[in-house]
C-alpha positions in Angstrom: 22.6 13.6 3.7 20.8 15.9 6.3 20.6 18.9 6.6 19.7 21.8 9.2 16.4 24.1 8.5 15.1 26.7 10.8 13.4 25.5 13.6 9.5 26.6 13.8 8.3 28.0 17.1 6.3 25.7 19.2 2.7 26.2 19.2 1.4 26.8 22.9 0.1 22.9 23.6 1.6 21.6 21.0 3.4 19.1 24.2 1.3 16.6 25.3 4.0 14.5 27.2 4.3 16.7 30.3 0.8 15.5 31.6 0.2 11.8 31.3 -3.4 10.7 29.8 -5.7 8.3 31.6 -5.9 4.8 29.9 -9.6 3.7 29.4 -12.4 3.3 32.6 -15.4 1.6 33.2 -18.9 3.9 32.9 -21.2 3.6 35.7 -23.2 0.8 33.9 -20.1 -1.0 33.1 -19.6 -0.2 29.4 -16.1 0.9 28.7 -15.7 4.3 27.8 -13.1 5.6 24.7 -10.5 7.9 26.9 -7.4 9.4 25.1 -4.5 7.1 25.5 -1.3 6.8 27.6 2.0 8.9 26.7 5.0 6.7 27.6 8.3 8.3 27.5 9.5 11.0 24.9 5.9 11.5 24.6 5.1 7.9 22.8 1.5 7.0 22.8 1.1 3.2 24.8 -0.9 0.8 22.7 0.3 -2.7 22.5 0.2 -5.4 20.0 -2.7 -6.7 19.6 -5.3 -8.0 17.3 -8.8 -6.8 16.8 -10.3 -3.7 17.8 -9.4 -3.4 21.3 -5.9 -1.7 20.7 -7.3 0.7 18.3 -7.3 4.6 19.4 -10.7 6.6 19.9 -13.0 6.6 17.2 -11.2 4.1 14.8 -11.9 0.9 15.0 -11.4 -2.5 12.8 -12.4 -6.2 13.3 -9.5 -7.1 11.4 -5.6 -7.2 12.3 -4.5 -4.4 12.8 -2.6 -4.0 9.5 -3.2 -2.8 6.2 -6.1 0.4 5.9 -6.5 -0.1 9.3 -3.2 0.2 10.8 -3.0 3.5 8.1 -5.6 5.1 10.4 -3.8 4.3 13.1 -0.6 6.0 12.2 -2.7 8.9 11.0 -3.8 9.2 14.8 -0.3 9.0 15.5 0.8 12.0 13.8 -2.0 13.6 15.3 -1.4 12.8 18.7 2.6 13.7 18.2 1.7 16.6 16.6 4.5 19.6 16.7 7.9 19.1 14.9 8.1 15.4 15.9 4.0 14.6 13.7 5.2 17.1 11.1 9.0 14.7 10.0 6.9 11.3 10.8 4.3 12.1 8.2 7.1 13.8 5.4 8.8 10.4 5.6 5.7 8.3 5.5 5.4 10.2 2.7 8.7 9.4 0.9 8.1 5.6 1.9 4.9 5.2 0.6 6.5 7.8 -2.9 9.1 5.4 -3.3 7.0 1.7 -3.3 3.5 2.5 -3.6 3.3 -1.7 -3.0 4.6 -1.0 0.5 1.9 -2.4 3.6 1.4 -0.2 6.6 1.3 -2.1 10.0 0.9 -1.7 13.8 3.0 -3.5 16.3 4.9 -3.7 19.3 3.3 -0.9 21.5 2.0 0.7 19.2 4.7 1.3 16.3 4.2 2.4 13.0 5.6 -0.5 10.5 6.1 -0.3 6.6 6.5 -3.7 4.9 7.2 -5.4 1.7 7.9 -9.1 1.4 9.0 -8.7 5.2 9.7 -5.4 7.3 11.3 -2.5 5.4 11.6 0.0 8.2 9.6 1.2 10.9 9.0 4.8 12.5 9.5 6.0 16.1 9.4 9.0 17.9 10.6 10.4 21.4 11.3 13.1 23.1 14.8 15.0 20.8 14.2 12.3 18.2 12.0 10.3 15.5 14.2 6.9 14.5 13.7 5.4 11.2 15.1 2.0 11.6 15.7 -0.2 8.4 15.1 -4.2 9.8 18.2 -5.0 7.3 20.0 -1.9 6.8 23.4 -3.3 7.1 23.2 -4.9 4.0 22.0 -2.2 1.9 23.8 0.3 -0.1 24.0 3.7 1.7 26.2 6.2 -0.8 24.4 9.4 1.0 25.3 8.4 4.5 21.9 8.8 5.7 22.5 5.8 8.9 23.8 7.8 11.8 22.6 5.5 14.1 22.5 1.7 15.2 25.9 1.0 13.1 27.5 -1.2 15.6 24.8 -4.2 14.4 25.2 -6.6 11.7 21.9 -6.2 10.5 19.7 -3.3 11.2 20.6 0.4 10.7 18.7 3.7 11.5 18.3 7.4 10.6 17.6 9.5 13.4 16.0 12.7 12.6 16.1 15.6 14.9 14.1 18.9 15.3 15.4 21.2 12.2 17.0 18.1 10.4 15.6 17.7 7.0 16.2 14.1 5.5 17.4 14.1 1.0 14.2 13.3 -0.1 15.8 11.4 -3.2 18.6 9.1 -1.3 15.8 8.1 1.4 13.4 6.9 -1.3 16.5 5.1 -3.1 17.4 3.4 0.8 13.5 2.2 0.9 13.7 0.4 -3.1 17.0 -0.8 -2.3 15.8 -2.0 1.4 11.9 -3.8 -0.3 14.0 -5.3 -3.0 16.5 -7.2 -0.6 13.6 -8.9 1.2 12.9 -10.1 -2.3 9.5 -12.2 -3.0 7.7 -14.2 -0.4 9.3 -18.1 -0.4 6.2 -20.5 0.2 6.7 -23.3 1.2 5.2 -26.8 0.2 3.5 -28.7 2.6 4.9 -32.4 2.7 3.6 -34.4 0.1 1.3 -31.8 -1.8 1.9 -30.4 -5.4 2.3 -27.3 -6.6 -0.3 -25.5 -8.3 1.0 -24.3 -11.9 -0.9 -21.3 -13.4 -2.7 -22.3 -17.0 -0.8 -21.9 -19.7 -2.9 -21.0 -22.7 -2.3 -21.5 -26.4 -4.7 -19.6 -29.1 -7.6 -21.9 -29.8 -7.2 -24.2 -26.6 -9.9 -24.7 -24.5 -8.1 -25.6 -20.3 -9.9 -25.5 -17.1 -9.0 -22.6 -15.0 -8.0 -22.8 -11.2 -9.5 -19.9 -9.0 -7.6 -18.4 -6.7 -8.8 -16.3 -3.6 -11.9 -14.2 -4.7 -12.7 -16.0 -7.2 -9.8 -14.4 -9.4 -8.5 -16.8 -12.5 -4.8 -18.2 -12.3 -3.5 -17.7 -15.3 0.1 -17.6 -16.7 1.8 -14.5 -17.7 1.8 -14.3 -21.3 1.1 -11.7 -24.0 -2.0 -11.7 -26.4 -5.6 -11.6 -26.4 -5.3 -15.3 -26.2 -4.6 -15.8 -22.3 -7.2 -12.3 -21.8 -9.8 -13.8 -23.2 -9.0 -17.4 -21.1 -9.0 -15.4 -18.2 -12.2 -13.5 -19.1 -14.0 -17.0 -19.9 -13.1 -17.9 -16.3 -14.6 -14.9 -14.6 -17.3 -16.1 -12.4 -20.9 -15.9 -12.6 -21.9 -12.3 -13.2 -18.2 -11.1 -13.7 -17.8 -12.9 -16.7 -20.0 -10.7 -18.9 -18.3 -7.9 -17.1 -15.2 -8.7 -17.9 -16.2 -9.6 -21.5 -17.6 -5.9 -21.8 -14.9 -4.3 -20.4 -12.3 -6.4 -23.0 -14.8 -5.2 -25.7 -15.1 -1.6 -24.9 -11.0 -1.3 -24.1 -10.8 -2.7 -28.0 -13.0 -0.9 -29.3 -11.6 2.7 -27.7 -8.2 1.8 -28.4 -8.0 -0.3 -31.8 -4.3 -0.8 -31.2 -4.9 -1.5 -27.9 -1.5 -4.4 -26.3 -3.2 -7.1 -24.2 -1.7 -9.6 -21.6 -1.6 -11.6 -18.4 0.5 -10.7 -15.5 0.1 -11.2 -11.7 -3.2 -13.2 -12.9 -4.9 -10.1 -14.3 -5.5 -9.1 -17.8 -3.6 -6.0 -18.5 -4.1 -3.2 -21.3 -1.8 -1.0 -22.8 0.3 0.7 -26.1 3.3 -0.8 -27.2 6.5 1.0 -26.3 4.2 2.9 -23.8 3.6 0.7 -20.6 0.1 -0.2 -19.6 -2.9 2.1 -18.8 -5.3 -0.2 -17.0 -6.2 -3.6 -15.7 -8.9 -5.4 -13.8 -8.7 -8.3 -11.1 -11.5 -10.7 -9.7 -12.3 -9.8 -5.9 -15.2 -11.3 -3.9 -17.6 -8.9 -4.0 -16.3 -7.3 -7.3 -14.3 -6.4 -10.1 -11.5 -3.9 -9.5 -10.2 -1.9 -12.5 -7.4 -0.1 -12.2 -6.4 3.0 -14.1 -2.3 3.4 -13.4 -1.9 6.8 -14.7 -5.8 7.5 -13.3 -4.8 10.8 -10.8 -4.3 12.6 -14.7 -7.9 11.6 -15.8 -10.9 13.8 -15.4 -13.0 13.2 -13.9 -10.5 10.9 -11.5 -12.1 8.2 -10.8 -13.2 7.2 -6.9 -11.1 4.6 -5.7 -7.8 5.3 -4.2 -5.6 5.3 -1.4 -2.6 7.6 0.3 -0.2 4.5 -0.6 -0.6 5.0 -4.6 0.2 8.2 -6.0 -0.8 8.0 -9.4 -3.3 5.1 -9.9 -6.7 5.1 -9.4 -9.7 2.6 -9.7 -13.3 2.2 -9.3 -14.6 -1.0 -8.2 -18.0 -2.8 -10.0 -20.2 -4.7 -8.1 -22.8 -7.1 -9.3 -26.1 -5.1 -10.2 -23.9 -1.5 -10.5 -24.6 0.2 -13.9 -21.9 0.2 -16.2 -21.3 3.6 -17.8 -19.9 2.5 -20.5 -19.7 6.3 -21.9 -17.9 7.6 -19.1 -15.9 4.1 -19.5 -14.4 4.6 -23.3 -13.4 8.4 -22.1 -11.5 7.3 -19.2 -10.0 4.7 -21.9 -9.0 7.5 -23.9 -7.7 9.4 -21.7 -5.5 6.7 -20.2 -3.8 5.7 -23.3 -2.5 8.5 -24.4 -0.5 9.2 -21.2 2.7 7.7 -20.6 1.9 4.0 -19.2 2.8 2.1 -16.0 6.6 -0.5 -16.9 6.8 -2.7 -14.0 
């Protein structure tokens, strides 16, 4: 449902659609200079799909498709650049998208539009002159009890919310549309090329000794199971310097938490209290060791790592020759299991 709230007053400037920008020239010694980009219609800025850094607005640029962190910059720029009423409704339901799956991937395509996927598209955000469109890729086929489609209903597939200026969107029945929209597209099917086998994770008994396959990064494939058994398999596969990492961390998380639960899911050991949820796991990257605290916003201090697509967890990553404070370590710990855990 949506509903009607005072309009603000537009700030003198806050238009930027009545005066056409200049797309990017040559300098006098043929380097090309960053110019501000090209409004299309309604106000849209021009940037089209590409990948690389050549699409990318002024002063953010990437080597890499233009999807994930990236493409998050370049929908900030976006809402900058819309500003107004029009910036103000696409970043409150960026917001809700990101609230409701904090799995969800940001991406940039087709001329420059803001896309939100999991396992496939979910929705994607544009904006013109009277209205910004939220259009759900399979909307038709989702349940809608709120009636927040008003627009694209004629199709059999997709369906869209558009939002106008003083329309505010139920912040609860959006966020159930985006859950209900991510789990339709379901996991990713792969495919088998012809003739190749599958690769099984390693399934690990207590007391068996198995060679572990590693996956990208280095990261140990290991089947879900519960126990210290298919940890401490996982832990024995950790490359080089990550093994003894890993076999510190496992060590120190025992040792803070002597009731401590321990499994394997998604390839990663994973720490927490029974009938509580989890409070932290770590994962084998390249260049390091990523360990994740799910509850880690209520810590002090909050650890580093984070981004605008996870509310509550937080992280820090360890590289090799980084100093573990294993003080600081056992009171983050702590701290984490007390709190109501993370239940996938």
């Amino acid at each position: 449902m949506m509903t009607e709230s005072k309009a603000k007053p537009k700030a003198k400037g806050a238009s930027r659609a009545s005066k056409p920008r200049k797309s990017a020239t040559k300098s006098k010694s043929g380097a090309s200079e960053a110019k501000p980009l090209e409004l299309l219609a309604g106000g849209d800025p021009q940037i089209a799909k590409a990948d690389g850094d050549a699409p990318v607005p002024a002063g953010i640029r990437s080597r890499e498709q233009a999807t994930g962190e990236p493409a998050s910059r370049l929908i900030d720029q976006r809402i900058r650049d819309l500003g107004g009423w029009r910036g103000e409704t696409l970043a409150r339901m960026r917001a809700l998208i990101l609230e409701a799956d904090p799995e969800m991937t940001e991406e940039w395509k087709w001329m420059g539009t803001p896309v939100w996927s999991h396992h496939g598209i979910v929705c994607t955000g544009e904006s013109y002159t009277k209205v910004v469109k939220l259009t759900f890729a399979r909307g038709a086929k989702i349940p809608d009890p709120s009636r927040l489609f008003n627009s694209s209903l004629e199709g059999n597939t997709r369906r869209a919310i558009d939002i106008h200026e003083g329309e505010k969107v139920d912040a609860g029945a959006f966020k159930a549309l985006v859950k209900a929209a991510a789990a339709r597209n379901g996991p990713p099917v792969k495919k088998a090329k012809p003739g190749a086998k599958g690769v099984k994770p390693i399934e690990v008994r207590e007391g068996e000794k198995v060679a572990v396959v590693l996956l990208s990064g280095g990261n140990p494939q290991i089947a879900k199971a519960d126990g210290d058994a298919p940890v401490q398999a996982y832990i024995a596969a950790m490359p080089g310097w990550k093994r003894d990492l890993g076999k510190r961390l496992d060590a120190l998380i025992a040792r803070s938490v002597p009731d401590v639960r321990k499994a394997v899911r998604w390839n990663s050991p994973f720490y927490g209290i029974e009938g509580q949820g989890w409070f932290l796991s770590f994962h084998v990257l390249t260049h390091y060791v990523k360990v994740t605290f799910f509850r880690g916003m209520s810590l002090r201090p909050v650890p580093s790592g984070g981004t605008v697509r996870s509310k509550d967890a937080r992280w820090i990553d360890i590289r090799e020759g980084d100093q573990l404070d294993e003080e600081q370590m056992a009171t983050w710990v702590k701290q984490a299991a007390v709190l109501p855990g993370w239940v996938p």
